[in-house]
N, C-alpha and C positions, 0 to 999 in steps of 0.2 A: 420218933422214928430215926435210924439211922441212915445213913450214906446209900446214896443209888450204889448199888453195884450191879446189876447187869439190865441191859431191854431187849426184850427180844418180842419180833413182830413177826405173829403165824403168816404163813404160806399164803392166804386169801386177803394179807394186809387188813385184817378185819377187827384184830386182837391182838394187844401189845402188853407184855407182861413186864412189869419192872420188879428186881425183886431187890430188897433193901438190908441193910444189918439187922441183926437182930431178929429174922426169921420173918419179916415180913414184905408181904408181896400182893402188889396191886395189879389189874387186870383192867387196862382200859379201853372204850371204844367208842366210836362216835355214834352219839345222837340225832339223825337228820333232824328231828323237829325241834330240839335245841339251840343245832347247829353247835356241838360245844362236844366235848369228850366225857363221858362218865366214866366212874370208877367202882369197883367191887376191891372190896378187902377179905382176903379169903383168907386168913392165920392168924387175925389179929381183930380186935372190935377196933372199930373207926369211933372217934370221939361221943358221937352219940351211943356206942353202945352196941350197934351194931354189927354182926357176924356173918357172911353168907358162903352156903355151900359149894362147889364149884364139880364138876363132870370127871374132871382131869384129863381131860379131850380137847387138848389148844385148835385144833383145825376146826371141831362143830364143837364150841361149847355150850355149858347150860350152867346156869346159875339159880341160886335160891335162896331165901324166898325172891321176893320182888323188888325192885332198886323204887324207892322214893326219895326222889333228889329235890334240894330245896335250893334253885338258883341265888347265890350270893354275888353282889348286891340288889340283883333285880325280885328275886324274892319267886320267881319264876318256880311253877313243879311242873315237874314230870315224875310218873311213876308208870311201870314197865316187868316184865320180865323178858329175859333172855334165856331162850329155849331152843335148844339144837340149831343154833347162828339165825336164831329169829326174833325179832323185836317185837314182843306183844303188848301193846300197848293199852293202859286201863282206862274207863272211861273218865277222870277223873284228870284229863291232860288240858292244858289250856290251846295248846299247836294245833298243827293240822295233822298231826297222825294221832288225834285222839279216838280209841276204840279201834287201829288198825292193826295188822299183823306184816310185817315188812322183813325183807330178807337183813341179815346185821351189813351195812356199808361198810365201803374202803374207809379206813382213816387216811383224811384229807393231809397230804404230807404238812400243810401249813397248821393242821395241830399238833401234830408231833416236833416240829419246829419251834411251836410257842410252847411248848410244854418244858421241852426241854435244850431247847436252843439248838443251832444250825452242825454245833460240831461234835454232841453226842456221841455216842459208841452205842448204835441201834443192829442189834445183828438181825439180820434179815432173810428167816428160812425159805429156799428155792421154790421155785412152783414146783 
């Protein structure tokens, strides 16, 4: 993957899109029952392979298929879809929104910090 070149964070601070050289662009958001940010690769397979479709609707998005995420190092899953800025979660979750349905959260400024450090260039769409 090449060079960050832009982030930009929808209106409901809920979805932050970074898009990179070479045509690829990541879509992240936080997890309340991870506590941690996930990712969808929408243009590119991600090392395992995988591909997921995306709405093209940054304020309510929807993504597909379903994110199974495999926490590294703690080895932790979650799996999930996100549908019209809503977290559905499968019952196949070890947290506490396993089998819930929950509205997508703010991303907590202190992941967007750890992800990408305090002095970033995050453009930040108005409410």
């Amino acid at each position: 993957m090449g060079a960050l070149l832009k982030q930009t964070l929808n209106k409901a601070r809920t979805l932050l899109r970074c898009d990179f050289e070479e045509n690829h662009r990541h879509f992240y958001f936080y997890c309340p029952g991870c506590k941690r940010l996930h990712c969808y690769n929408v243009n590119h397979k991600n090392s395992n392979g995988a591909l997921w479709s995306f709405n093209g609707d940054f304020e309510v998005p929807s993504f597909s298929p379903s994110l199974r995420y495999l926490g590294y190092p703690t080895g932790t899953l979650c799996h999930l879809f996100l549908t019209n800025s809503t977290l559905v979660y499968c019952s196949d979750n070890p947290h506490d929104h396993n089998g819930k349905t929950i509205p997508l959260p703010v991303i907590p400024e202190s992941e967007i910090v750890g992800l990408f450090g305090e002095d970033a260039p995050i453009e930040r769409l108005a409410a």
